[in-house]
PDB file of N, CA, C and O in Angstrom:
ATOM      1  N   UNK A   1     -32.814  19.437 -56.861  1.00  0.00           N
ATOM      2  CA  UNK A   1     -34.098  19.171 -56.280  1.00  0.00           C
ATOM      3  C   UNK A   1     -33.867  18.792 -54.829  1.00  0.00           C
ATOM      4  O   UNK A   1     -33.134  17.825 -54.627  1.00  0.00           O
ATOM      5  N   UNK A   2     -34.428  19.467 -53.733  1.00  0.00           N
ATOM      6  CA  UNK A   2     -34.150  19.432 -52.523  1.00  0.00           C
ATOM      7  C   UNK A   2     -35.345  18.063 -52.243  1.00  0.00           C
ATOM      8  O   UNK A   2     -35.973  17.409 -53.076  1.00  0.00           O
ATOM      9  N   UNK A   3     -35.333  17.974 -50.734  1.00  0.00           N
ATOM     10  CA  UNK A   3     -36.223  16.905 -50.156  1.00  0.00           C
ATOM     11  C   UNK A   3     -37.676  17.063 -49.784  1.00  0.00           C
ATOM     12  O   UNK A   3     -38.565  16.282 -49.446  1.00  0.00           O
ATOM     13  N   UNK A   4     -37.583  18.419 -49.980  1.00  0.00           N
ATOM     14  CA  UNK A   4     -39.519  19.039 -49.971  1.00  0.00           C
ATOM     15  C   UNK A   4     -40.077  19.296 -51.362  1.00  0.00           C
ATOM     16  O   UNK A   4     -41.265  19.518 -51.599  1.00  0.00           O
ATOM     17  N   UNK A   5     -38.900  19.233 -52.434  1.00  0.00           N
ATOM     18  CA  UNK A   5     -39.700  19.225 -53.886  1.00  0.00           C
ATOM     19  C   UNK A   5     -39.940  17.904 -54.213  1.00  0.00           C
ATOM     20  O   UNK A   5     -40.846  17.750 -55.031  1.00  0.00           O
ATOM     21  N   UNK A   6     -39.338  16.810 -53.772  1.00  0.00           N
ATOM     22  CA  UNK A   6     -39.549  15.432 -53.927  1.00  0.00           C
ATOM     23  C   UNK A   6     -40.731  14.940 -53.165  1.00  0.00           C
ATOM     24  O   UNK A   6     -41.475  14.078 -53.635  1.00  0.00           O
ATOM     25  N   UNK A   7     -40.895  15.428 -52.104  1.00  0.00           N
ATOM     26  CA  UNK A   7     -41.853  14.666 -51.190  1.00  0.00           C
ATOM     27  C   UNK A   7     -43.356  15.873 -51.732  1.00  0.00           C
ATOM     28  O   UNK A   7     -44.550  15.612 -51.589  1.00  0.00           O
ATOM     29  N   UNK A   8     -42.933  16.783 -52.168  1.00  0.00           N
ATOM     30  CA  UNK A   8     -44.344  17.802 -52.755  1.00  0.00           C
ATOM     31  C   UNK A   8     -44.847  16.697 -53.826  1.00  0.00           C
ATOM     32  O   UNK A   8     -45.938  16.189 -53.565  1.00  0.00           O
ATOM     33  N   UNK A   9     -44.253  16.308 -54.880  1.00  0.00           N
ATOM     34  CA  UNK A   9     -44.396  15.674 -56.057  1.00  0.00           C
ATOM     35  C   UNK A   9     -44.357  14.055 -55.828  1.00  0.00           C
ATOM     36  O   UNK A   9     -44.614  13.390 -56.832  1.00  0.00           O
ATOM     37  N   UNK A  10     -44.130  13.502 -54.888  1.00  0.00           N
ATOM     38  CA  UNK A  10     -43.839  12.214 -55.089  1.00  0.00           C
ATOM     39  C   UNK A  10     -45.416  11.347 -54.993  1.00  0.00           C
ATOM     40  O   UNK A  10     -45.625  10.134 -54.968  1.00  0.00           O
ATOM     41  N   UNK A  11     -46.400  12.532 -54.951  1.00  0.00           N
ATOM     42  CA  UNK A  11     -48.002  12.073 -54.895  1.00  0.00           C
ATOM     43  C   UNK A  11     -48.329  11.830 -56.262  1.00  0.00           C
ATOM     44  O   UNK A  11     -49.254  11.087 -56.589  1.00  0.00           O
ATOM     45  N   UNK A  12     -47.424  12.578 -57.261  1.00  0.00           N
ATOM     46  CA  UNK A  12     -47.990  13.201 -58.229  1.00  0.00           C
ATOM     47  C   UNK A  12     -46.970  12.046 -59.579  1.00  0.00           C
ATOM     48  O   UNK A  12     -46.151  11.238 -59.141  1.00  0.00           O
ATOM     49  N   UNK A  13     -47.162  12.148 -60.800  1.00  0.00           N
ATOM     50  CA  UNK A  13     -46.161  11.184 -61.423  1.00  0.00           C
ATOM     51  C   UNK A  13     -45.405  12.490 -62.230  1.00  0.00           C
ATOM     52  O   UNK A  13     -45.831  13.546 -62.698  1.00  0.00           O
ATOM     53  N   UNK A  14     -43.941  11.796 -62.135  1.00  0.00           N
ATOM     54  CA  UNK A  14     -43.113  12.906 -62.585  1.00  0.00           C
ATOM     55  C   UNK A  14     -42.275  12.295 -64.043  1.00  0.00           C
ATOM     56  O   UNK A  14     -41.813  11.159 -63.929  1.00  0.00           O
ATOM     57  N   UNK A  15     -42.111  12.875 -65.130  1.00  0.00           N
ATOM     58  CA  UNK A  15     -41.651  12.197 -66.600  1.00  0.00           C
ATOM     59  C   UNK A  15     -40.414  12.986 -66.709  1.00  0.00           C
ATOM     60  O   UNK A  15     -40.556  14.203 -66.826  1.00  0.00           O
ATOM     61  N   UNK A  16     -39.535  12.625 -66.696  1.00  0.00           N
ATOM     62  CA  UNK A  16     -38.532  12.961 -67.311  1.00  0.00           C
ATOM     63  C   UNK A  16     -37.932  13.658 -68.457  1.00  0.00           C
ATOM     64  O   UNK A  16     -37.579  12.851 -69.318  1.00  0.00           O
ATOM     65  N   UNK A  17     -37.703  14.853 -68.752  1.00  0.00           N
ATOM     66  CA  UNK A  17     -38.050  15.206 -70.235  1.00  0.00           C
ATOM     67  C   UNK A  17     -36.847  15.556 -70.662  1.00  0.00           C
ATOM     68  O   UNK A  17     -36.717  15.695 -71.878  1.00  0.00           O
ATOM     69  N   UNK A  18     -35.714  15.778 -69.809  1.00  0.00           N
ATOM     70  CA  UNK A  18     -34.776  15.801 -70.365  1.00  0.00           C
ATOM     71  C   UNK A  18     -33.565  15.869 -69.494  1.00  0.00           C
ATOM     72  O   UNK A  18     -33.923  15.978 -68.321  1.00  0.00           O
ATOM     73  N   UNK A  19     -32.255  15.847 -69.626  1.00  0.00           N
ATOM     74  CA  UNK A  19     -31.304  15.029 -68.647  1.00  0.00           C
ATOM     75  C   UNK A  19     -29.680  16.400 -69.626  1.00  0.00           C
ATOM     76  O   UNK A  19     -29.487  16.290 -70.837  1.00  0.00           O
ATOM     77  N   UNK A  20     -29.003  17.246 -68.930  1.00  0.00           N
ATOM     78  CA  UNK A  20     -27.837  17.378 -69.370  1.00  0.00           C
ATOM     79  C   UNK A  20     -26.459  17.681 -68.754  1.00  0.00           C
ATOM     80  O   UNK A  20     -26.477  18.554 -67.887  1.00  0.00           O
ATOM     81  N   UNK A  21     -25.497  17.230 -68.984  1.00  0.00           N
ATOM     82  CA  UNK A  21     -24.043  17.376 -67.810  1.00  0.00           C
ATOM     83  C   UNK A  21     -23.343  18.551 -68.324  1.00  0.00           C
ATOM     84  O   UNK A  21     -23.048  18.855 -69.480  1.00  0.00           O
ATOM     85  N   UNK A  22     -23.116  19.220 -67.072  1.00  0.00           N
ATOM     86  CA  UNK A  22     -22.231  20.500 -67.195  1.00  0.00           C
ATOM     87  C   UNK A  22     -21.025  20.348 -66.810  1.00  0.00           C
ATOM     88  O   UNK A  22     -20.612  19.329 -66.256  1.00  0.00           O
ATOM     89  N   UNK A  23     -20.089  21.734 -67.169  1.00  0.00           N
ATOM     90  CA  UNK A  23     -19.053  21.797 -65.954  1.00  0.00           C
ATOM     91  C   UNK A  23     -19.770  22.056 -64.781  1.00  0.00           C
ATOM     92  O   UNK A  23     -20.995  22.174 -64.743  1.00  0.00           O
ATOM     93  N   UNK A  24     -19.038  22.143 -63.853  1.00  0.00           N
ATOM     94  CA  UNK A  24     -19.523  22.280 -62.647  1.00  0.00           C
ATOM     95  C   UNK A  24     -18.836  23.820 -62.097  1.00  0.00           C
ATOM     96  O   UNK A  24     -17.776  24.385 -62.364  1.00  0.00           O
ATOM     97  N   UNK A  25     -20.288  24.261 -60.986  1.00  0.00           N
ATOM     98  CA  UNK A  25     -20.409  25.397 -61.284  1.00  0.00           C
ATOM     99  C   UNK A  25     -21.054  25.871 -59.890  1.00  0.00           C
ATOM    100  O   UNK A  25     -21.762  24.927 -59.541  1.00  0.00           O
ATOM    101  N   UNK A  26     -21.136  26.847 -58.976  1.00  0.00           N
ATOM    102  CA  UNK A  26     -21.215  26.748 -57.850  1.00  0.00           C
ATOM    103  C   UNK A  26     -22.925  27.906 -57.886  1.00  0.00           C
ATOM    104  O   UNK A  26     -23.956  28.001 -57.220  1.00  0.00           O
ATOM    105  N   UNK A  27     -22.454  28.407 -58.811  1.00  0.00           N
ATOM    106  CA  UNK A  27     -24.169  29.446 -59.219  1.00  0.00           C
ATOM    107  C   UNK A  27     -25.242  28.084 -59.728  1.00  0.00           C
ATOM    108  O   UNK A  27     -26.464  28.089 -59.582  1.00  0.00           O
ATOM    109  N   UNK A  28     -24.672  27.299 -60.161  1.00  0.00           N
ATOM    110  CA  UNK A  28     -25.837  26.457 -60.901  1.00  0.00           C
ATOM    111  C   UNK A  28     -27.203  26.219 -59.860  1.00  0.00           C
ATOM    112  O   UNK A  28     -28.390  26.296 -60.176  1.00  0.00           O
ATOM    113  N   UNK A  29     -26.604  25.902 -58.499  1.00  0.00           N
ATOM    114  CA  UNK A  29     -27.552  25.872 -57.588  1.00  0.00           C
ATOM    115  C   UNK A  29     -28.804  27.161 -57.515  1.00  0.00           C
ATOM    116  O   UNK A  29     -30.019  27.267 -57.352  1.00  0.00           O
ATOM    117  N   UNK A  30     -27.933  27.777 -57.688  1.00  0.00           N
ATOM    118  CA  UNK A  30     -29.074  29.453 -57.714  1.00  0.00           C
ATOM    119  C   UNK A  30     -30.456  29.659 -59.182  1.00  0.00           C
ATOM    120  O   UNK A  30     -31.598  30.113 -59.124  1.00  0.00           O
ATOM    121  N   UNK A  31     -29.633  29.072 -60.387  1.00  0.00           N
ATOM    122  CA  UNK A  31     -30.147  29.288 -61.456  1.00  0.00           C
ATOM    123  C   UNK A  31     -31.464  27.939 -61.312  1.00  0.00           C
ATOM    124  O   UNK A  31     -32.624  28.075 -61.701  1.00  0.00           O
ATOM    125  N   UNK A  32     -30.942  26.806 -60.718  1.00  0.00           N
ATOM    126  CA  UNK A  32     -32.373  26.019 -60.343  1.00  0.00           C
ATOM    127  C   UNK A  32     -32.931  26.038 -59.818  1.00  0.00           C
ATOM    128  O   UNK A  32     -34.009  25.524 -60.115  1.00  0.00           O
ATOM    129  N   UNK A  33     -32.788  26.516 -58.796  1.00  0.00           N
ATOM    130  CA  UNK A  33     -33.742  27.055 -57.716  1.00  0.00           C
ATOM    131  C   UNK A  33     -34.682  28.216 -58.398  1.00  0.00           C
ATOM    132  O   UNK A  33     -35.910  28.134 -58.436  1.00  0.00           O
ATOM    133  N   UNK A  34     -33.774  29.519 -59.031  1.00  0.00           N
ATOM    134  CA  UNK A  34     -34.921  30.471 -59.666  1.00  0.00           C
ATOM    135  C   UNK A  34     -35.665  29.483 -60.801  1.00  0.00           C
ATOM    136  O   UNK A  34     -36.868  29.686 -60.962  1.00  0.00           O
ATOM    137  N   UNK A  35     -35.129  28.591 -61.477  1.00  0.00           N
ATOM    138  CA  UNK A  35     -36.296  28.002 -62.272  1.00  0.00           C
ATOM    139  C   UNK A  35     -37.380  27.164 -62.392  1.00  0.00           C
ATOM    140  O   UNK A  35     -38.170  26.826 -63.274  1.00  0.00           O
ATOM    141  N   UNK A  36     -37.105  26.858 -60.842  1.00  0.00           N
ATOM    142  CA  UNK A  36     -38.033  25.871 -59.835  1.00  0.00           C
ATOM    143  C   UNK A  36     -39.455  27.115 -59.606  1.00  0.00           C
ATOM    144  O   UNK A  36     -40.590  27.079 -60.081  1.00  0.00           O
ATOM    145  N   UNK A  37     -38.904  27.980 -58.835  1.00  0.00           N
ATOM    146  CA  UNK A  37     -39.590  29.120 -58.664  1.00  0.00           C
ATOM    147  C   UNK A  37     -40.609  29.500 -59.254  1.00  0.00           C
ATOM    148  O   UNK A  37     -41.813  29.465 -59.003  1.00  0.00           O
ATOM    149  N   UNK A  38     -39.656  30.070 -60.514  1.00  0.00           N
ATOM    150  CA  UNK A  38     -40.426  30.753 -61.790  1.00  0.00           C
ATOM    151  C   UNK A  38     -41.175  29.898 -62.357  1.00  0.00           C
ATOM    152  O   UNK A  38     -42.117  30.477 -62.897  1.00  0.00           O
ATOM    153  N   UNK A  39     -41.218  28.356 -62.548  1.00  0.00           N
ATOM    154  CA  UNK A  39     -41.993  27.417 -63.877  1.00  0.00           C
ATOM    155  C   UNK A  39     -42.569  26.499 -63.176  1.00  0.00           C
ATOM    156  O   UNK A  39     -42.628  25.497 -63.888  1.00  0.00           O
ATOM    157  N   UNK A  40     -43.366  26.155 -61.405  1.00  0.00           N
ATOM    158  CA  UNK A  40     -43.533  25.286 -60.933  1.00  0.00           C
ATOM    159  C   UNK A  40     -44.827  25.656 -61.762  1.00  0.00           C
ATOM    160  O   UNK A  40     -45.232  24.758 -62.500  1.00  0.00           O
ATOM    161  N   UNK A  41     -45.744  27.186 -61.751  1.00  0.00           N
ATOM    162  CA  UNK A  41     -46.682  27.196 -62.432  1.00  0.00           C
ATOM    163  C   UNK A  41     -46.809  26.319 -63.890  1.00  0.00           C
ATOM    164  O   UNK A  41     -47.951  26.195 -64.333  1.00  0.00           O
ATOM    165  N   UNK A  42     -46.062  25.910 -64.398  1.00  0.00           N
ATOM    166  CA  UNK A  42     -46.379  25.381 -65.703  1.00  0.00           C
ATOM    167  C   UNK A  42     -45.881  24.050 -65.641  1.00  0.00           C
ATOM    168  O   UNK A  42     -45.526  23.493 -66.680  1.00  0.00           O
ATOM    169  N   UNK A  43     -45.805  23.394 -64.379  1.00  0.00           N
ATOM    170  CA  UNK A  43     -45.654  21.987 -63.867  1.00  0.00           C
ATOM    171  C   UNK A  43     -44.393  21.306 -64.596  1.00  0.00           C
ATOM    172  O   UNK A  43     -44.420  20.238 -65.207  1.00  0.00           O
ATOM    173  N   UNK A  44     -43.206  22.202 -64.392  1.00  0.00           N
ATOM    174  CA  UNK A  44     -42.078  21.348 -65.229  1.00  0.00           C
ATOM    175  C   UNK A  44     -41.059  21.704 -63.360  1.00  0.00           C
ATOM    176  O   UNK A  44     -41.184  22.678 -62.618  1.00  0.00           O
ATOM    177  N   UNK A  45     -40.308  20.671 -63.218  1.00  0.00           N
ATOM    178  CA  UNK A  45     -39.380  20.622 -61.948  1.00  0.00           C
ATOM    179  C   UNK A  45     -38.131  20.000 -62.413  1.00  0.00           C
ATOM    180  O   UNK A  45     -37.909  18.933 -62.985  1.00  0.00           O
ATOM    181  N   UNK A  46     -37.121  21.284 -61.874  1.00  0.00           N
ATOM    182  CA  UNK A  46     -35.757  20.871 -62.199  1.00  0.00           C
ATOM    183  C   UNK A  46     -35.146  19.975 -61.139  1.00  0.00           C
ATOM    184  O   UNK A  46     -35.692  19.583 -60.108  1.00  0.00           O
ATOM    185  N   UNK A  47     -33.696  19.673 -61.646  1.00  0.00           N
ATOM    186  CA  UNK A  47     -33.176  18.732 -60.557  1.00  0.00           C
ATOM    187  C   UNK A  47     -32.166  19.157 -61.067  1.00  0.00           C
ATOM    188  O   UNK A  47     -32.094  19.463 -62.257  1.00  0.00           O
ATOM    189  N   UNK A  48     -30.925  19.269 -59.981  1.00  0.00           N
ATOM    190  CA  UNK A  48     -28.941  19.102 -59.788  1.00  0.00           C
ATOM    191  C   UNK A  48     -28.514  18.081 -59.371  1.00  0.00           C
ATOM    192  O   UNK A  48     -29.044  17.638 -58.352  1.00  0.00           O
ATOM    193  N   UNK A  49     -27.546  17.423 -59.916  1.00  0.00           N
ATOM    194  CA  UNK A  49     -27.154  16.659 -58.960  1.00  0.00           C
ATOM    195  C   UNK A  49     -25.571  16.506 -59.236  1.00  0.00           C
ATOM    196  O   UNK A  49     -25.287  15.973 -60.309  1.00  0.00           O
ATOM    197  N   UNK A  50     -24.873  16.767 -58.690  1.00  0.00           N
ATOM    198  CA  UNK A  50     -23.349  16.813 -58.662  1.00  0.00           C
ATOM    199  C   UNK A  50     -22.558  15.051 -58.611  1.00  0.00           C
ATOM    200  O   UNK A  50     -22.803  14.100 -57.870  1.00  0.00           O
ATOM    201  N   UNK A  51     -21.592  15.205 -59.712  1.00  0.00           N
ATOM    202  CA  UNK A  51     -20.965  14.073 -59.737  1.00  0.00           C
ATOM    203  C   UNK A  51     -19.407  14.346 -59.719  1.00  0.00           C
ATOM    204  O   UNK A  51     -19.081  15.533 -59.680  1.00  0.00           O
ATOM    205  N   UNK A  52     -18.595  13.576 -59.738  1.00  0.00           N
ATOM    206  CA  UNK A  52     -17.195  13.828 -60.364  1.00  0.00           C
ATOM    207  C   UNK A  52     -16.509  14.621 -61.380  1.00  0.00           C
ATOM    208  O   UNK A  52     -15.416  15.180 -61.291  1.00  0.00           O
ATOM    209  N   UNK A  53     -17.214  14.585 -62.227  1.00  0.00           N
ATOM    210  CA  UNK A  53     -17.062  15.546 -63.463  1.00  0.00           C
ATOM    211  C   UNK A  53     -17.891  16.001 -63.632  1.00  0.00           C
ATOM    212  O   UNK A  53     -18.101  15.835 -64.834  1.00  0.00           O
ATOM    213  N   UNK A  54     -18.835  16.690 -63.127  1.00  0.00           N
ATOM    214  CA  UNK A  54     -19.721  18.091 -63.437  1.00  0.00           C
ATOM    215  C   UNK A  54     -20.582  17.878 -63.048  1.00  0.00           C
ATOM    216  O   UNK A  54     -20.537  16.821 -62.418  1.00  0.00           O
ATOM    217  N   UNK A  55     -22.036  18.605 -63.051  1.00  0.00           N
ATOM    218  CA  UNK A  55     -23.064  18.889 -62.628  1.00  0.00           C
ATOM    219  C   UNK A  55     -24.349  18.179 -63.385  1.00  0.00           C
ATOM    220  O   UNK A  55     -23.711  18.002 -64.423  1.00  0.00           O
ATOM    221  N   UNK A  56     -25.287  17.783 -63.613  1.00  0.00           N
ATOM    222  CA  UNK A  56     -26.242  16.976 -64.295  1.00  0.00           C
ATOM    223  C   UNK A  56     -27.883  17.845 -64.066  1.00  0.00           C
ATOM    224  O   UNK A  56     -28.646  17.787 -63.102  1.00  0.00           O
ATOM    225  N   UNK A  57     -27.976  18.418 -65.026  1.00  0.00           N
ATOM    226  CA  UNK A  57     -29.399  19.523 -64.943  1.00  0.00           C
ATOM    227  C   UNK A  57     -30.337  18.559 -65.497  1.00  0.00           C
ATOM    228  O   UNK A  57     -30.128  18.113 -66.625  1.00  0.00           O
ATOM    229  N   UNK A  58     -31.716  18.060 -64.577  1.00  0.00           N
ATOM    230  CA  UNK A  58     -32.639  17.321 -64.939  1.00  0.00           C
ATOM    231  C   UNK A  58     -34.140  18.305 -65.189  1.00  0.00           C
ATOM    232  O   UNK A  58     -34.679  19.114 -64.434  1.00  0.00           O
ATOM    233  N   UNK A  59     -34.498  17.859 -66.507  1.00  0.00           N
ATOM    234  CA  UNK A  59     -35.864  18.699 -66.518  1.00  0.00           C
ATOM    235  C   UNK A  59     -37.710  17.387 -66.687  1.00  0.00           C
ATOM    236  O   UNK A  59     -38.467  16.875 -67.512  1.00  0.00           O
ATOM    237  N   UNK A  60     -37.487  17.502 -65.427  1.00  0.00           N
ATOM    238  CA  UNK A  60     -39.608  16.985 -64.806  1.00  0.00           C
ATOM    239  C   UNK A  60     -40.716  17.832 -65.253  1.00  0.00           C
ATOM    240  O   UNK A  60     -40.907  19.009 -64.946  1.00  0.00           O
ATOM    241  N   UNK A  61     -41.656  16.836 -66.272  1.00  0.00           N
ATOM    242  CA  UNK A  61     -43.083  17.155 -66.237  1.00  0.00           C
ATOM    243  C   UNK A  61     -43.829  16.593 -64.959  1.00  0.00           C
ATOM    244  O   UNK A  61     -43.675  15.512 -64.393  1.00  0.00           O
ATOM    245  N   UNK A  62     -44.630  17.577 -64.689  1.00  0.00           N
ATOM    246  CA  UNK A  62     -45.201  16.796 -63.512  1.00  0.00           C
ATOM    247  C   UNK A  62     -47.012  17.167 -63.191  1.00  0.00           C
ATOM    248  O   UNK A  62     -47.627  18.220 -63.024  1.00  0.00           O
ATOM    249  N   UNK A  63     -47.321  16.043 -63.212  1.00  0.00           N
ATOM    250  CA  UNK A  63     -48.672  16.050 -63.322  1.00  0.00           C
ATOM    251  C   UNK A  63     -49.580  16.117 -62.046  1.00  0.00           C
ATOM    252  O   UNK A  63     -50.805  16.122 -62.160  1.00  0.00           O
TER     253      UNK A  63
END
C-alpha cells in the first residue's frame, strides 16, 4: 500500500480482514498492485510490507 492509497482511504474506516507472511518475492509488488486495481471496485485494499523474513500480504475492507 503506497502513500496515496492511505491518504485516499484514511477518510474512510478501513477493517482488517486478513493478514499473511510469505517468502519474499520481488513480483509480489506487481501482483498487489494488479489487485489494488482490479478489486478497489468492491472496496477491499491490499497492503505489502517487507520484513526480515518475508513479505506480509494485508487484506482491507473499506468503507
Amino acid at each position: 500500500m503506497d502513500k496515496d492509497q492511505i491518504n485516499k482511504y484514511s477518510e474512510g474506516k478501513m477493517e482488517l480482514v486478513a493478514n499473511q507472511r510469505f517468502a519474499s518475492d520481488p513480483q509480489m509488488y506487481k501482483i498487489i498492485d494488479f489487485l489494488n486495481r482490479t478489486l478497489k471496485t468492491h472496496q477491499l485494499l491490499f497492503g505489502l510490507t517487507k520484513s526480515e523474513d518475508g513479505m506480509n500480504i494485508s487484506v482491507y475492507e473499506v468503507e
